[in-house]
C-alpha positions in Angstrom: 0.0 0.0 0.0 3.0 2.4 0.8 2.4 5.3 -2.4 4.8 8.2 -1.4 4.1 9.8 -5.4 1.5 12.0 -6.8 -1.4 10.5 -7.1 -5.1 11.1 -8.3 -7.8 12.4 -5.6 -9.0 9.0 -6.6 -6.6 6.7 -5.5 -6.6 9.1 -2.1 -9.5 8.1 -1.3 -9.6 4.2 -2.1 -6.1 4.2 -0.3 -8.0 2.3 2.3 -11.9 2.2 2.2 -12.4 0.7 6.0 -10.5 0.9 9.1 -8.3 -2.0 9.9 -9.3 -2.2 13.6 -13.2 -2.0 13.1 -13.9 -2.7 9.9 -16.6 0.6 9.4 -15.9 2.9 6.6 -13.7 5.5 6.2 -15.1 9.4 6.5 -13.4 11.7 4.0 -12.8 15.3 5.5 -11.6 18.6 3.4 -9.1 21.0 5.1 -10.7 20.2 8.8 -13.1 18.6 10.8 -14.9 21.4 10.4 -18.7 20.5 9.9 -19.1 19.8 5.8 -20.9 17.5 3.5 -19.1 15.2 1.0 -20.9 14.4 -2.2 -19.6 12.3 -4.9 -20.9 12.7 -8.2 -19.6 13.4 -11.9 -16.7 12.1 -11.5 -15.7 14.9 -8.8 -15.9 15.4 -4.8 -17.4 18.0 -3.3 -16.7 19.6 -0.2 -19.5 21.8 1.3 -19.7 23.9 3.8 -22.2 26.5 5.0 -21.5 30.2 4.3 -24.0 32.1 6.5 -23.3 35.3 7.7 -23.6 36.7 10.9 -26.9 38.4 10.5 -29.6 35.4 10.6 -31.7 38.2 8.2 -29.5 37.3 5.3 -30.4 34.4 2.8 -28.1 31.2 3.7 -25.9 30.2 1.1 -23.1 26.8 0.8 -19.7 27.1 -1.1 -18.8 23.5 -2.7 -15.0 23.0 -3.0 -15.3 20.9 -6.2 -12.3 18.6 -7.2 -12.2 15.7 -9.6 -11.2 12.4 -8.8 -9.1 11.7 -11.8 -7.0 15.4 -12.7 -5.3 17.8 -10.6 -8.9 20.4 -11.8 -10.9 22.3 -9.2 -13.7 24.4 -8.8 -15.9 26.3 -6.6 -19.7 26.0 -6.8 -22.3 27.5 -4.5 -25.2 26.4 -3.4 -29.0 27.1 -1.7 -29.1 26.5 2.0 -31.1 23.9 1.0 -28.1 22.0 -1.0 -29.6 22.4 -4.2 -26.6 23.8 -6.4 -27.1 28.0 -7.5 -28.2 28.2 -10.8 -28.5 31.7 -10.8 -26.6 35.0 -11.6 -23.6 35.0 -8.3 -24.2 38.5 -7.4 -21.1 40.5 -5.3 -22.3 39.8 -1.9 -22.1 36.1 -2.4 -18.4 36.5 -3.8 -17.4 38.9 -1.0 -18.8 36.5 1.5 -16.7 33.8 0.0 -13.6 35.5 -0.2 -13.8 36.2 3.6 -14.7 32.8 4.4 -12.3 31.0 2.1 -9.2 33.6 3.9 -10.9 32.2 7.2 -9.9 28.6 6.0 -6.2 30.2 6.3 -4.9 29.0 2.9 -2.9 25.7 3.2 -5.5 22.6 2.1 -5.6 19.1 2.6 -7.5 15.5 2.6 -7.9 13.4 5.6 -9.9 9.8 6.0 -10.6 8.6 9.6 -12.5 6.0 11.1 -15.2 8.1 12.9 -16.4 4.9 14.9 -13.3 3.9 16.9 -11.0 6.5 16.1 -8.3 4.4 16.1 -6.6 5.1 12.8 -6.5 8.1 10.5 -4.5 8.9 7.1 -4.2 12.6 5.5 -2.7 14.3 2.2 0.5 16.4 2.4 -0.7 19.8 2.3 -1.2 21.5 -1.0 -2.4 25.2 -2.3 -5.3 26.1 -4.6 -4.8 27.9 -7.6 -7.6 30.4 -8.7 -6.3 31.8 -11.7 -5.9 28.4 -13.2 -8.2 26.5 -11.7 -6.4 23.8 -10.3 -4.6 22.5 -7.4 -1.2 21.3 -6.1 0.0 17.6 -5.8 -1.4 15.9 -3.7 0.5 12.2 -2.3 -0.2 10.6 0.7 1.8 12.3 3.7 0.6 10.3 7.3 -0.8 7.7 8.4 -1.6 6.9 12.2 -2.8 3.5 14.0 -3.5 3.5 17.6 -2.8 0.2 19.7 -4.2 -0.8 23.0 -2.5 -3.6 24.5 -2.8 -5.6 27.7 -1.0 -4.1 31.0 -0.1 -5.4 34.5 -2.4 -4.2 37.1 -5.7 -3.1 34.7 -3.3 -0.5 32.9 -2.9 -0.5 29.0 -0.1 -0.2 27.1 -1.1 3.3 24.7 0.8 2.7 21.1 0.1 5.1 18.5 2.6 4.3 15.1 2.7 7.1 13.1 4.0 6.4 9.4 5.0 9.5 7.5 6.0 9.5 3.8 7.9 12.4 2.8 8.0 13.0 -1.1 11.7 14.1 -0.9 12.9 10.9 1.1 12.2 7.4 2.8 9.6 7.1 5.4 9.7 7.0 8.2 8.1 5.5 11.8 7.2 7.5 14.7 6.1 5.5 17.8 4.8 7.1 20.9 3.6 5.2 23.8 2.7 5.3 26.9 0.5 3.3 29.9 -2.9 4.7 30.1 -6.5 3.5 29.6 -7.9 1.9 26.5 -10.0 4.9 25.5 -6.6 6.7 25.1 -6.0 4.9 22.1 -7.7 7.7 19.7 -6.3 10.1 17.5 -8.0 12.8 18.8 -6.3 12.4 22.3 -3.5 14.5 23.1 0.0 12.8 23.8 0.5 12.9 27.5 3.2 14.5 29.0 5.0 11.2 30.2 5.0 9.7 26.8 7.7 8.3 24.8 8.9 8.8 21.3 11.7 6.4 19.0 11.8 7.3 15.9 12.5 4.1 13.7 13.0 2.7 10.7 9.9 2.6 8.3 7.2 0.2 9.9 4.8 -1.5 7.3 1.4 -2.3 8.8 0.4 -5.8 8.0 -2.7 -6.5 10.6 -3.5 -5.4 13.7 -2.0 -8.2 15.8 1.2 -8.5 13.7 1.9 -4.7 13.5 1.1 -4.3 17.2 3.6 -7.1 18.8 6.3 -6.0 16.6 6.1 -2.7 17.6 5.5 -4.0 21.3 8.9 -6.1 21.2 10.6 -3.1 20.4 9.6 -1.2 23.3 10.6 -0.7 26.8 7.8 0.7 29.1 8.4 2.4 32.1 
């Protein structure tokens, strides 16, 4: 599975389809966790996300980030507040309230898949740039990729492994391994690394499964 090269939105995406711990399907996020829809459809994803303004008076409006799946070709499209995609003229109010959300999205982009269910593994794009002018965006190649172990302790505790694979375009990749004792539920991506945890930095790691990946990795380790 390890692709370190360019690759189409496309293959992004079907990198990996389910999570390797549960089994439930991946979520595809744009930019952030930021509350969006993703559509698929001709060929393209969309990324939507609500562009009200502050005043609740003012008709709601959604700005798609449009990219295909197959070329490096974007778009933006807006929609109703219903979803339904804006036929209509775009007058200057709806461009002026994109440009100050799209600055509020702070300029640097990228594609992320988690499992939403057990949070246990995640995987994200390097980050890339849009181009207005010609309509089009940056390279995009697989950057990270993190799987989060729980393992079996003396006295109720777990041992916490999180591997973190990262594949630089410019060079090998390379393994990160934090770990630390803790409780199952610490096992997530979206917890924080404690402040007693450990880090080696190794030689690239290939997950294989679960139980394989997890006692190599745990007969490499020395817990405190």
């Amino acid at each position: 599975m390890l692709q370190r090269y360019p690759m189409t939105l496309n293959e992004l995406v079907k990198y990996r389809s389910n999570c390797p711990f549960c089994n439930e399907k991946l979520i595809t996020y744009f930019h952030s966790t930021r509350k969006q829809t993703i559509r698929y459809e001709d060929n393209r994803l969309v990324a939507i996300f609500d562009m009200n303004g502050l005043n609740k008076t003012q008709v709601g409006y959604k700005v798609g980030y449009s990219f295909s799946l197959e070329d490096d070709s974007f778009q933006i499209e807006f929609f109703t507040d219903e979803g339904t995609i804006y036929f209509n003229a775009i007058t200057t109010g709806m461009l002026e309230k994109f440009k100050e959300f799209h600055r509020n999205l702070g300029g640097k982009y990228s594609f992320s898949r988690k499992c939403t269910f057990c949070k246990k593994y995640s995987y994200n794009s390097k980050i890339f740039e849009l181009n207005f002018k010609g309509s089009h965006s940056e390279e995009i190649s697989l950057a990270h990729e993190s799987f989060a172990f729980a393992l079996p302790a003396a006295e109720g505790a777990s041992k916490v492994i999180i591997l973190s694979n990262k594949y630089p375009f410019e060079c090998l990749p390379i393994s990160e391994v934090h770990f630390w004792r803790g409780l199952p539920e610490d096992a997530n991506y979206d917890r924080p690394y404690p402040p007693g945890q450990q880090l080696l930095v190794l030689p690239f790691i290939p997950f294989v499964s679960v139980q394989e990946t997890a006692n190599r990795i745990n007969s490499l380790l020395t817990f405190s």
